[in-house]
C-alpha positions as CSV (number, residue, x, y, z in Angstrom):
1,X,-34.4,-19.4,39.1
2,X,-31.0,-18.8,37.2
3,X,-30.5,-20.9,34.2
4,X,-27.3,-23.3,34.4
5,X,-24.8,-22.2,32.0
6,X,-24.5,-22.7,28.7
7,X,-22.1,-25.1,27.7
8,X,-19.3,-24.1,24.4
9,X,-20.5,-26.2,21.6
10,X,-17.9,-28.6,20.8
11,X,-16.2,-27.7,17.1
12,X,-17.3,-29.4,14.7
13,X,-15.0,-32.3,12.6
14,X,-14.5,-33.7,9.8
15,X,-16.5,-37.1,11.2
16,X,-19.9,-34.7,11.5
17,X,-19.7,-33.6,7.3
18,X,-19.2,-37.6,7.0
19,X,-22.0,-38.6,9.2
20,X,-24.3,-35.7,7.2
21,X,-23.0,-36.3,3.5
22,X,-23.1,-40.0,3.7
23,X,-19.0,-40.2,2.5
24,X,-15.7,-41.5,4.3
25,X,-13.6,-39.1,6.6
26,X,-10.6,-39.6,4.1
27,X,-13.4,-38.4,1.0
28,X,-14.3,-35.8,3.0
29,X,-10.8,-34.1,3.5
30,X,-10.0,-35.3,-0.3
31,X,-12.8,-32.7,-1.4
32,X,-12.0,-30.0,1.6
33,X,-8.5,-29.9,0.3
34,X,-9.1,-30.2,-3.4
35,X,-7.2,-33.0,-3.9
36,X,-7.6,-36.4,-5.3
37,X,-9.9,-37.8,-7.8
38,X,-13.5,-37.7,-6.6
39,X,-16.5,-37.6,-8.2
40,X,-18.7,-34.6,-9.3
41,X,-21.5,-36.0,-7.2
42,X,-19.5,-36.9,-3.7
43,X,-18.0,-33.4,-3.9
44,X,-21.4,-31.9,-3.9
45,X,-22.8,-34.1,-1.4
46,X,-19.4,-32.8,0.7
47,X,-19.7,-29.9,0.0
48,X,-23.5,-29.2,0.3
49,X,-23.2,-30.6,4.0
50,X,-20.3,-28.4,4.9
51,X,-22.0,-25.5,3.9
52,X,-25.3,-26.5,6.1
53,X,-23.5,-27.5,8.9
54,X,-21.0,-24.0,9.6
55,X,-18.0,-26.2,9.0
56,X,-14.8,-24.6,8.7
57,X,-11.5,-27.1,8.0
58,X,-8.5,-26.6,10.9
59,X,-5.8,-25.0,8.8
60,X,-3.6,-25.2,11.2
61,X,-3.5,-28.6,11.5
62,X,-2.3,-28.7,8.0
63,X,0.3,-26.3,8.7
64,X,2.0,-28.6,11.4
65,X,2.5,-30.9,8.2
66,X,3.5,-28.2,5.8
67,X,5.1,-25.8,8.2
68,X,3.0,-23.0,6.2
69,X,-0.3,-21.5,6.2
70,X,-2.1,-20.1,3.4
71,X,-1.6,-16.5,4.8
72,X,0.4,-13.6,3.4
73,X,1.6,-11.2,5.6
74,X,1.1,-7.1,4.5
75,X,2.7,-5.2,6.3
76,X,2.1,-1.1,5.9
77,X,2.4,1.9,7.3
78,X,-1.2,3.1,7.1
79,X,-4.9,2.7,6.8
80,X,-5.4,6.3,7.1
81,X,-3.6,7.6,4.1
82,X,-5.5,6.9,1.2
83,X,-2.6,5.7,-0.8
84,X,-2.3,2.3,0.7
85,X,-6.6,0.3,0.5
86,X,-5.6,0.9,-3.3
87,X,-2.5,-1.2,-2.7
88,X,-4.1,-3.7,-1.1
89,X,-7.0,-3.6,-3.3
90,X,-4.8,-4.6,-5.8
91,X,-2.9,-7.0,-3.5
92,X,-5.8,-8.9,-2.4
93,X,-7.4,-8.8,-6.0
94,X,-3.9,-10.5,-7.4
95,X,-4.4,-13.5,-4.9
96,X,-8.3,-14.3,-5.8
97,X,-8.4,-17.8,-6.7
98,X,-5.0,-18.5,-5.3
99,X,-5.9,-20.6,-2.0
100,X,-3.8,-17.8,-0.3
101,X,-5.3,-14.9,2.1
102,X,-3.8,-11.5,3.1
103,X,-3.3,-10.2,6.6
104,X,-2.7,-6.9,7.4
105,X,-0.4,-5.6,9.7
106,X,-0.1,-1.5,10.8
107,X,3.6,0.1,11.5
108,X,2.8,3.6,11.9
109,X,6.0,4.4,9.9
110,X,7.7,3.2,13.5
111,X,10.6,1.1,12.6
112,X,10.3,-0.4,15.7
113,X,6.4,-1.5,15.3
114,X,7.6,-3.1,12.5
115,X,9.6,-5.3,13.7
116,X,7.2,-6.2,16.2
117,X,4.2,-6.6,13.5
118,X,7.0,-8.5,11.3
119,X,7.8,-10.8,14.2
120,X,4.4,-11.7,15.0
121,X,3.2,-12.9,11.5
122,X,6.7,-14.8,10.8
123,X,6.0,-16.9,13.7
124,X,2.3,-17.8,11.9
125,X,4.4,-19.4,9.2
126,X,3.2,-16.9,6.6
127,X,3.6,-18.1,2.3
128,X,5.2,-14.5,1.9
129,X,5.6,-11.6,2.9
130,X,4.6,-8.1,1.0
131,X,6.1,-4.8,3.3
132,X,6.1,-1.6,2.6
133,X,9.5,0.3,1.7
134,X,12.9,-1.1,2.0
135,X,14.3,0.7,5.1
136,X,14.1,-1.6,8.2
137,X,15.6,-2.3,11.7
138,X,18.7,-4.5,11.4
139,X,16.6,-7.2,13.3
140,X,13.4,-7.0,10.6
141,X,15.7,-7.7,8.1
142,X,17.8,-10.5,9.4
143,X,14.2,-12.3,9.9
144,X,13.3,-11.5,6.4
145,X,16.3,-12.8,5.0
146,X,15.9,-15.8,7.0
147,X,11.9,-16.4,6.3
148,X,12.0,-19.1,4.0
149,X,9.5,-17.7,1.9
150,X,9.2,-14.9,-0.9
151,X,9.6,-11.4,0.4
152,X,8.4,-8.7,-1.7
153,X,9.2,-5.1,-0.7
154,X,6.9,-2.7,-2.4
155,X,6.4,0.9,-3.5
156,X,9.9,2.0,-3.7
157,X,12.8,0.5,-5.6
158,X,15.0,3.7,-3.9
159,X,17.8,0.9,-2.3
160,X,18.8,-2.2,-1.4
161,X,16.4,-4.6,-1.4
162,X,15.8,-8.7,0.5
163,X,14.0,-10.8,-1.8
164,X,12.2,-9.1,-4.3
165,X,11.1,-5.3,-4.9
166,X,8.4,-3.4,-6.5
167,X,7.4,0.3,-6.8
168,X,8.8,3.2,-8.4
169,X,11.9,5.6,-8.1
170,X,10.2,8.6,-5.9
171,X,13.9,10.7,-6.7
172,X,12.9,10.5,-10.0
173,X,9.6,11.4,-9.5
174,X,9.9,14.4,-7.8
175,X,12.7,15.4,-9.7
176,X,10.6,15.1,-13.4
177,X,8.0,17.0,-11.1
178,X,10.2,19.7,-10.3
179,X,10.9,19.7,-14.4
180,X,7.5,20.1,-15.2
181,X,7.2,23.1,-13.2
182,X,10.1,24.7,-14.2
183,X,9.1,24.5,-18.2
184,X,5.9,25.6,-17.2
185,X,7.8,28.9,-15.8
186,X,7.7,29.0,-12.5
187,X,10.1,30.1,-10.7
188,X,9.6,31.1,-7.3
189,X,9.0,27.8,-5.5
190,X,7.8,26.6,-1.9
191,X,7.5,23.1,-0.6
192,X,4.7,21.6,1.7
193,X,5.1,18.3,3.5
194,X,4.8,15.9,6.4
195,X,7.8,15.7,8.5
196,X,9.6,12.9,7.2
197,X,11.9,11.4,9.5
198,X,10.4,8.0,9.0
199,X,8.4,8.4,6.0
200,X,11.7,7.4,3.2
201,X,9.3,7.9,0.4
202,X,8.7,11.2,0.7
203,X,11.6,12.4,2.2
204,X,12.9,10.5,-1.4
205,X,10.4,13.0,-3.3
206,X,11.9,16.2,-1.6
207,X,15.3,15.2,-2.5
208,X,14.8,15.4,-6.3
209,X,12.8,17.4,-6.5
210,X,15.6,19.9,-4.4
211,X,18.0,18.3,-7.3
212,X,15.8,19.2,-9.8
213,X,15.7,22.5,-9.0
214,X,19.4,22.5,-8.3
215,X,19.9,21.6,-11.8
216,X,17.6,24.6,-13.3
217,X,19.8,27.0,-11.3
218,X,16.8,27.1,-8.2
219,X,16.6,26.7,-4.6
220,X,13.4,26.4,-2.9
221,X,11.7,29.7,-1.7
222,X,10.3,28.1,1.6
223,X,9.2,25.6,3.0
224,X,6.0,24.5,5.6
225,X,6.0,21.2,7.3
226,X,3.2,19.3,9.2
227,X,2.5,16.2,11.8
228,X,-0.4,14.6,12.5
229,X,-4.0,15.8,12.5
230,X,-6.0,16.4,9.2
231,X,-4.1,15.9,6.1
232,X,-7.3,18.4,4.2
233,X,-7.3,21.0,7.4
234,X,-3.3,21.2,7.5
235,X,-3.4,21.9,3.7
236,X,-5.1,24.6,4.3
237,X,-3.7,26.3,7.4
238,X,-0.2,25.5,5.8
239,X,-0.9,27.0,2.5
240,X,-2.3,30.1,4.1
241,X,0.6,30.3,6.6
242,X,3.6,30.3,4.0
243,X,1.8,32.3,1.6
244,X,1.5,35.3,4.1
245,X,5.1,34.4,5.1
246,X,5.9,34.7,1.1
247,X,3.6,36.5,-0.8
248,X,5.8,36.4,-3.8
249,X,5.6,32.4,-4.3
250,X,4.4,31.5,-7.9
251,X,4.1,28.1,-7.0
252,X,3.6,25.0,-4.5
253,X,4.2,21.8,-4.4
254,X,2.8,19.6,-1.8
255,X,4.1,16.0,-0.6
256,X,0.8,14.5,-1.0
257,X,-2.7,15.3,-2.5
258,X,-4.5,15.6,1.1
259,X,-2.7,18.3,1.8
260,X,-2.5,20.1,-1.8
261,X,-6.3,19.3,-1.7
262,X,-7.2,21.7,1.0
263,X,-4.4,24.1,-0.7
264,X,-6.2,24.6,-4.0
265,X,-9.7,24.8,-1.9
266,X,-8.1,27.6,0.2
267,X,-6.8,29.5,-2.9
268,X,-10.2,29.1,-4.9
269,X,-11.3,30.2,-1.5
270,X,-9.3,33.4,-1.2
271,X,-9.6,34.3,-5.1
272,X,-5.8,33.4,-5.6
273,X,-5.8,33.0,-9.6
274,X,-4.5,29.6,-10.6
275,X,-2.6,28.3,-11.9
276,X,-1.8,32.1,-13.9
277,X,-0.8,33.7,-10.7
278,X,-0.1,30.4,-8.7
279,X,0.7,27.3,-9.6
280,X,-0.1,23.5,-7.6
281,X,0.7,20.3,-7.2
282,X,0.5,16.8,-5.6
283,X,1.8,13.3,-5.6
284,X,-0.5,10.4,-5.8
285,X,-3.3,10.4,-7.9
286,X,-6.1,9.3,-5.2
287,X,-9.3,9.8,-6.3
288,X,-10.6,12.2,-4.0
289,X,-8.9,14.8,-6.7
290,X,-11.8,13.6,-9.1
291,X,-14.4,15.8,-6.9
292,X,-12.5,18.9,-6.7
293,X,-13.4,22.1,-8.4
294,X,-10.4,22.3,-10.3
295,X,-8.4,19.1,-11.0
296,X,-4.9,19.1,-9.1
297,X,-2.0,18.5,-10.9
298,X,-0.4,15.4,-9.3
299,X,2.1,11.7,-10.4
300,X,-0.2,8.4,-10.4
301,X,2.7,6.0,-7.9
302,X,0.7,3.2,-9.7
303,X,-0.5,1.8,-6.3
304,X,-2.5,-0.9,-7.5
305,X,-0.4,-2.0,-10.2
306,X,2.0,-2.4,-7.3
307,X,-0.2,-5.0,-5.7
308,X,-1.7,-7.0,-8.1
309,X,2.4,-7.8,-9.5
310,X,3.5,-7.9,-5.4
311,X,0.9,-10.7,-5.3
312,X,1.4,-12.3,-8.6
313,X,5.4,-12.9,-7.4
314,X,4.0,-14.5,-3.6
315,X,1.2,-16.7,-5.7
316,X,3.7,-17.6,-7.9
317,X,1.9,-16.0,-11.1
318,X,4.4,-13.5,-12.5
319,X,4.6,-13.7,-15.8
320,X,8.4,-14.8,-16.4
321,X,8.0,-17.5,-13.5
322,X,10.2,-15.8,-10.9
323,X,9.2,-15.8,-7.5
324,X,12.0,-14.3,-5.8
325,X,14.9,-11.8,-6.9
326,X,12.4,-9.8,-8.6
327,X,13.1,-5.9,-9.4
328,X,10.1,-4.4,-10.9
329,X,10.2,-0.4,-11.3
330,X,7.1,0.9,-12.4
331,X,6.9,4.7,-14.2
332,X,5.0,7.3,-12.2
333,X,1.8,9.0,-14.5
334,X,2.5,13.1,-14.4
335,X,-0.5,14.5,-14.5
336,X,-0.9,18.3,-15.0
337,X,-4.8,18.5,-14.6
338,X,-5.7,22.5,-14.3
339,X,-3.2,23.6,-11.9
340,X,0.0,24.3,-13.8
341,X,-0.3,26.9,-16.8
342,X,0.0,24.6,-19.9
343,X,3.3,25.4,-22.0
């Protein structure tokens, strides 16, 4: 005999945590909303029968009032790279206690995308907006500049920004790299990177650090570029690959520490001295470097710092009281760790 289906259970309202705490439907969205002046004991008794019964207030209903939900939109590029769960570890740690909640949305560094994941979360009424970079479609930055709400454009402060913009110069950064090297005398140089049509922030990086060079009287040796696949396996197959195209490179600098990761474990590999015979280095300071034999020499982009101040601005926290118009440039941590011979 089949059974008759099961009806959906009806949600449950805000008359059911009155019926079970004993208290008025207006007490009971007083405490849900943490407003108004109720009593220590009537807010337990609320909130002790919400918790029993699974309920969960309508949100939305309040945002037909306040034309805003208690969302911020975060918009990035990727959950692959490792640079970005620090971000938003730092982004959702900035907006604990807040009332606010962060939703993520995925570009694959596809202008496009983002204007489609930028769209969708706009029309949710978002508090604010954190995205990453400041290079966008004309259309993604009209609706920006038309949100209504704080926009906070984070880890580069490379351009022209909407609203507000954190992060740090990555020109400078991989020009003060490209410094370091030199003093440290190296002299024959070779690049590794992603191709970086659509990735600004490194293709930012190669730029000065090709000016730093440039000033020191240097042009790059060679160069290897990569897309898609294994940022560890690519390291490797790239550093072998322009090595035995230039055997006379004293030193490599990679566009991120993924790559220059499986770089150094290739060399150590091979029995390639380093850094006396050949120097490395990386850009990011994840902490994958902290289980390597050797420790790479890389910049800390100050990822979380980036976060927790992106969410203090959209919370309203920062410290001088500004929530929009903000320019925060942070200074990138050069790290030399064992791969670059000390001066």
């Amino acid at each position: 005999m089949s059974q008759p289906p099961i009806s959906p259970r009806r949600p449950l309202t805000l008359r059911d945590v009155s019926e079970a705490s004993g208290v008025s439907e207006m007490t009971v969205s007083r405490v849900l909303r943490n407003r108004g002046d109720v009593s220590d004991t009537t807010r337990e008794k609320v909130l002790e029968a919400s918790k029993r019964l699974g309920y969960v207030p309508n949100k939305i209903a309040g945002a037909l009032a306040s034309q805003r939900v208690n969302l911020v939109a975060v918009i990035i590029p990727s959950l692959s790279n490792l640079v970005f769960p620090e971000v938003l570890g730092g982004i959702s740690a900035g907006l604990e206690e807040t009332g606010l909640q962060p939703v993520v949305g995925v570009t694959n560094y596809s202008p496009e995308k983002e204007e489609a994941v930028l769209y969708e979360m706009l029309s949710w009424r978002p508090s604010g907006v954190i995205v990453a970079g400041l290079e966008h479609t004309d259309a993604a930055r009209a609706m920006m500049e038309n949100a209504g709400v704080p926009i906070v454009e984070i880890m580069d402060v490379d351009g022209q920004g909407v609203d507000s913009v954190i992060g740090i110069s990555h020109r400078r950064a991989g020009l003060h790299m490209a410094e370091a090297i030199i003093a440290a005398g190296y002299r024959k140089i070779g690049f590794l990177g992603t191709k970086m049509p659509d990735d600004h922030r490194a293709r930012k990086r190669f730029e000065g650090f090709k000016e730093g060079l440039s000033l020191a009287g240097l042009e790059l040796a060679d160069t290897e570029f990569y897309h898609g696949g294994s940022a560890l396996l690519k390291g490797r197959e790239m550093t072998e690959a322009i090595l035995k195209r230039n055997p006379d490179i004293d030193f490599l600098y990679y566009s991120n520490d993924m790559i220059g990761a499986g770089g150094l474990l290739w060399c150590l590999e091979n029995g390639i001295d380093i850094p006396g015979r050949l120097g490395l280095a990386g850009f990011n300071g994840v902490e994958l470097l902290d289980g390597l034999p050797r420790r790479l020499a890389t910049m800390d982009a100050c990822r979380r710092q980036i976060g927790l101040r992106a969410a203090d601005i959209i919370s309203g926290k920062a410290q001088d009281g500004q929530i929009g118009g903000a320019l925060i440039e942070l200074e990138p941590v050069l790290e030399l760790g064992d791969t670059v011979r000390k001066i």
